[in-house]
Structures are given as structure tokens and as C-alpha cells.
C-alpha positions as CSV (number, residue, x, y, z in Angstrom):
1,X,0.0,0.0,0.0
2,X,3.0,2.3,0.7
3,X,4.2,1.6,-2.9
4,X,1.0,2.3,-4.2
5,X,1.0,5.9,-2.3
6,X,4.4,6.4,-3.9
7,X,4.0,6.1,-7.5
8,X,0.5,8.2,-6.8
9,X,2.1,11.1,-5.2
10,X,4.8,10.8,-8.4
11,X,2.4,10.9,-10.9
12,X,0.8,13.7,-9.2
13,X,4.1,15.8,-9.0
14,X,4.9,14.7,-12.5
15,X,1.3,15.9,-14.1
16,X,1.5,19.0,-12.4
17,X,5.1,19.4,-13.8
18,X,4.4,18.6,-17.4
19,X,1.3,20.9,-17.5
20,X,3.3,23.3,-16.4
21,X,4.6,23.1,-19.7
22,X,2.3,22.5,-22.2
């Protein structure tokens, strides 16, 4: 479940960092 927390929080960070950039 920890994992699973992880890769969500990444993914979050990531998608906010790309539409930063469109």
C-alpha cells in the first residue's frame, strides 16, 4: 500500500510538472 501511495504522489508531482509546460 506504501508503494501504491508512492507512485501516486509521483504521478501527481509529474502531471502537475508537465502541464506546467504545455
Amino acid at each position: 500500500k506504501d508503494q501504491e501511495q508512492f507512485m501516486r504522489q509521483l504521478l501527481y508531482y509529474l502531471g502537475g510538472f508537465a502541464g506546467g509546460i504545455p
